[in-house]
N, C-alpha and C positions, 0 to 999 in steps of 0.2 A: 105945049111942049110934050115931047114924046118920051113917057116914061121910061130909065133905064132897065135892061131886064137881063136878071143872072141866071146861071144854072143853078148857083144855089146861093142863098140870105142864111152867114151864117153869124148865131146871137149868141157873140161873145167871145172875146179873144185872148183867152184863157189858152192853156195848154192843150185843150183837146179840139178846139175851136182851130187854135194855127195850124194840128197837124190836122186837122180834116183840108182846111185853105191848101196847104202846103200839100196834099196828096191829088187833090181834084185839079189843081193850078196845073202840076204835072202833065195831069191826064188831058189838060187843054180845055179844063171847063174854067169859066167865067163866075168869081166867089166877088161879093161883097160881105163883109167883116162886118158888125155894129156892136159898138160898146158901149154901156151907157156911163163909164167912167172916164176920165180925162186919160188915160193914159194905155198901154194895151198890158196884157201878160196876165190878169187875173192874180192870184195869190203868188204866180213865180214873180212879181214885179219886184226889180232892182232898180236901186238910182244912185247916181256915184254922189258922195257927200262927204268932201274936202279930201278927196284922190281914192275913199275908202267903197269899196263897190257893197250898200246896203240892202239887204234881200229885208224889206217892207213889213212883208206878211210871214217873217219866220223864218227859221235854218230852213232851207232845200238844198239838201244833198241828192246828186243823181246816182241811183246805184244800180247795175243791171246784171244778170248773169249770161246776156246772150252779147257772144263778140257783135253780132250783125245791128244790135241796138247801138252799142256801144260803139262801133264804125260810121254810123247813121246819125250820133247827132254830133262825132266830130267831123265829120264833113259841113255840119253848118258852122261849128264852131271848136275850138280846142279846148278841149276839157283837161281842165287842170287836175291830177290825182290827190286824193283829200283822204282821208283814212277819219271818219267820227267817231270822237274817245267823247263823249259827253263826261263831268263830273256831276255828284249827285252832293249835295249840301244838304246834312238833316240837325239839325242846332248845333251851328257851327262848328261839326265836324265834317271831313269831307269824304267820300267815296267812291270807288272806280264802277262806271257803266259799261255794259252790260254787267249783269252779276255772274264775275269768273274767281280765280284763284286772288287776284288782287280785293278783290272785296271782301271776300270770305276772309282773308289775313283781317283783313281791317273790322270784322265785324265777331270773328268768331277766335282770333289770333292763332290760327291754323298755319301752317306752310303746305301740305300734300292734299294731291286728290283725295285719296284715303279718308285722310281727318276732317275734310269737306264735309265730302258726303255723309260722314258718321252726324257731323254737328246738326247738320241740314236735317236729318231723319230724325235727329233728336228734340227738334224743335218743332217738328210737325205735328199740326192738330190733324187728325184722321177724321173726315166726314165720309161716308160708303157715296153717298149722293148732293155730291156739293149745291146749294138750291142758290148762292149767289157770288161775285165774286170775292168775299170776305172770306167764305170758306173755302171756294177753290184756291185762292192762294194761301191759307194757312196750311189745308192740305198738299200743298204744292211744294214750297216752301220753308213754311215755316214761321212764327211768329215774330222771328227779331228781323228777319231781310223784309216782310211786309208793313211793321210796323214801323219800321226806320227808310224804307227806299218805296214802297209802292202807295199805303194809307191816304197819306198827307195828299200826295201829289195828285193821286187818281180823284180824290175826293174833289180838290180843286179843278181839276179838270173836266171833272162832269155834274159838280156841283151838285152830289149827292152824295151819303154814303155808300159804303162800299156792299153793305147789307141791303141796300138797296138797288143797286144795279146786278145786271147780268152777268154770269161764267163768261158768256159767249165774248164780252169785251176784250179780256184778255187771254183768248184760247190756249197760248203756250206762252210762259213764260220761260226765257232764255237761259240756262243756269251751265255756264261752261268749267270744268276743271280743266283750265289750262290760265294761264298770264295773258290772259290778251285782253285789251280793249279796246278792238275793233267793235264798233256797234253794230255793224252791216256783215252779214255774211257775203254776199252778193262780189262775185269779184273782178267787175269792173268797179269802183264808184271815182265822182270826181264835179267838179261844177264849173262851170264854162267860165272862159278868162275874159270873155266876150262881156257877161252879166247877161242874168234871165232876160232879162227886157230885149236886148239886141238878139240874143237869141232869137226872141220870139218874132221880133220884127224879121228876123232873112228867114224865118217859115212864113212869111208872110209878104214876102218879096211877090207882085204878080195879082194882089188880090187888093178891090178897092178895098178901104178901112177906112170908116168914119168914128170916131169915140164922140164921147156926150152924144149920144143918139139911142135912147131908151125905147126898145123892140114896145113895149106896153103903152106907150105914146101915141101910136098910131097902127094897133095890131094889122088890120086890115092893107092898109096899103104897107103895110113892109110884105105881107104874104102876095100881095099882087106883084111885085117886080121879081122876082124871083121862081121859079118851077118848084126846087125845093128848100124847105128850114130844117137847117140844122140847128136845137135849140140843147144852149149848156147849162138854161138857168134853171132855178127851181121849177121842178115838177110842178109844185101844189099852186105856186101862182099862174103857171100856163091856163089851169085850168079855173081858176079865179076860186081858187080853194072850199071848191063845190061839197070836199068831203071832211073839210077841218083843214089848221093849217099844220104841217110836219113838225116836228122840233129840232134844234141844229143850235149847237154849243156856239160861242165867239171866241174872240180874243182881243184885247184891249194890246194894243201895242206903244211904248213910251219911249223913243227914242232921246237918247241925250251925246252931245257929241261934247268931249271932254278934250281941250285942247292942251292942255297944261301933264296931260299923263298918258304916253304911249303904248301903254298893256298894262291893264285894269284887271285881269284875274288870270291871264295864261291860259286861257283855253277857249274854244269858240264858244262852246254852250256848256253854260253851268241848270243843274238841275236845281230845285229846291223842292225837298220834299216833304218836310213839316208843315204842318196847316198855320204855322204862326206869322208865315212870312204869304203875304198876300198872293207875291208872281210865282209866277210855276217856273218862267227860267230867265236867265238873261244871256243873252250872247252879244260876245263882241265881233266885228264882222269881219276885220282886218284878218283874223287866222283865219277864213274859209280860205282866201288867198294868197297869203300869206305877205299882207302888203308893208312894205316898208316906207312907212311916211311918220313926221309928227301927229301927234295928238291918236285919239280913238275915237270908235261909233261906239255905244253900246242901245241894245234894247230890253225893254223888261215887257214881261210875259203875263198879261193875267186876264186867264178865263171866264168869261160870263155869260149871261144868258144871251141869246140871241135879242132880244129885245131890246137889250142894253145899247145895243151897238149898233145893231141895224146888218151886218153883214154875215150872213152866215158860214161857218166854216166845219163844223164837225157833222154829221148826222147821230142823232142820237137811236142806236139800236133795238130801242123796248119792242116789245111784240106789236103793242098798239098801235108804234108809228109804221112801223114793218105791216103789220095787216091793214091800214090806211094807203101805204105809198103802192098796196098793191095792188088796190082800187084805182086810183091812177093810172099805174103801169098798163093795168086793163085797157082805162082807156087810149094808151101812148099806141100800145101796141095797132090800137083800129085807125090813130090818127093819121090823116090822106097826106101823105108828101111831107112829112114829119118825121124827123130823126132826131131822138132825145138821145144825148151821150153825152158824159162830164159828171163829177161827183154830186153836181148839186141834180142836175136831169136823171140821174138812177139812183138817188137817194143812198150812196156809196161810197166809201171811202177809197180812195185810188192813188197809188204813189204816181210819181211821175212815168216810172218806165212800164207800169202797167200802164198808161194812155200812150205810149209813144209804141207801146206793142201788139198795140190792135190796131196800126196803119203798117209798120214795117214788115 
């Protein structure tokens, strides 16, 4: 039998994976897709569960500032307008996300820009040379908005303290004197009525797709039917983790669907930000869309080590992993007919419309 042959094998059908399908299909090349999961879409996968459209691997909001992005992925589909007000829950009291004029009432009992900014300056610990994120945001900040909204949460999140990790993690922290709790500045945002998943699949109208077909099964003949690989997955296993293996945070995802109570907390995503409470958030899915049916989705959120889980999701920023992944990249860069791109292949965090903006 005569083997099939693409212009290009690409691993992984993730977000950056259908727009590369979706851009070369255009151009009249020949893509075959390989997934090694049953299903396609990577971390945007949704699945409708009891009329309620549930986004899998987390809230994804799409937000963009450029109309032409913004034109481009409602032509594959209608993007419903979504505004994310996240709440933030710190022992059982609650507070508004972003940190604007409504928080500051709540935290400092201010009403005016003015009296913000006075309370905010006044709470600040002064470091000339902030050496981690503990003290860039005390400096930042302030002691009661980090101790009560950023501590808890971040600690969980990356499963250190805060004295232990990097400034670099969170370079600006958002601090608005205005009533808004828009979380996105960005002024398109919205999330398709279609669900990620079907999204993903009409970028991928035109391209074979096989899932359960793990690229590391049989490296050599997936590289022979094909001219070129586009590869989205880990860097550090391409290269059979010749230089150590990278680090990359999880997430433990608990999904419960509650049929007896139709809106469980009124908001799509609640934060939690004390260390007392295990998940970092839970969202209910029905308000992305604002679906109207019996019962509710909800999911809980809790962070772990990659090990734990088996999937990785975060990249963790240290210097060490950073001057490791760039031993790699060295070699990504020599490698013959090889294109690494996706957050796990450049060891980088990337929203969605940073991938859909390096095709359009």
């Amino acid at each position: 039998m005569t083997r099939p042959k693409y212009d290009y094998l690409i691993v992984g059908s993730g977000l950056y994976g259908a727009m590369f399908a979706h851009t070369a299909t255009l151009q009249g090349k020949k893509c075959l897709v390989i997934e090694k999961n049953g299903h396609i879409g990577g971390y945007c996968y949704t699945e409708n569960v009891h009329g309620i459209e549930v986004h899998k691997f987390g809230a994804h909001i799409f937000r963009t500032n450029s109309k032409k992005v913004w034109n481009f992925v409602n032509s594959i589909c209608d993007f419903v307008p979504f505004v994310n007000s996240p709440i933030a829950c710190y022992q059982g009291k609650t507070y508004n996300l972003p940190f604007n004029m409504n928080t500051f009432n709540q935290l400092f009992g201010v009403n005016t820009p003015e009296a913000a900014f006075d309370a905010i300056k006044k709470d600040k610990v002064v470091f000339d040379n902030p050496k981690n994120l503990e003290e860039h945001c005390l400096s930042t900040v302030g002691r009661k908005i980090y101790e009560t909204l950023i501590k808890g949460y971040t600690e969980k999140q990356w499963g250190k303290e805060c004295k232990e990790l990097p400034a670099s993690i969170m370079k600006r922290i958002p601090v608005r004197y205005t009533f808004d709790n828009n979380y996105f500045n960005e002024r398109y945002q919205g999330i398709p009525e279609c669900g990620y998943t079907e999204f993903i699949r009409r970028l991928l109208v035109g391209s074979d797709v096989w899932t359960e077909n793990d690229f590391f099964d049989d490296v050599e003949w997936f590289k022979s039917i094909a001219k070129e690989i586009i590869y989205t997955g880990q860097i550090d296993k391409f290269y059979d983790y010749k230089f150590g293996a990278l680090d990359y945070r999880s997430v433990k995802f608990k999904e419960i669907y509650l049929s007896d109570i139709d809106n469980q907390q009124g908001n799509a995503v609640v934060n939690f930000t004390d260390r007392d409470t295990p998940y970092t958030r839970m969202i209910e899915h029905k308000h992305f869309l604002k679906t109207q049916c019996k019962g509710t989705v909800i999911s809980y959120e809790t962070p772990c080590d990659y090990s734990e889980n088996g999937s990785p999701s975060y990249p963790i920023p240290t210097e060490e992993n950073l001057s490791k992944y760039s031993r790699y990249k060295d070699l990504a860069d020599k490698e013959p007919n090889v294109i690494f791109g996706g957050r796990l292949a450049e060891y980088k965090y990337y929203s969605m419309n940073d991938i859909i903006e390096q095709f359009v």
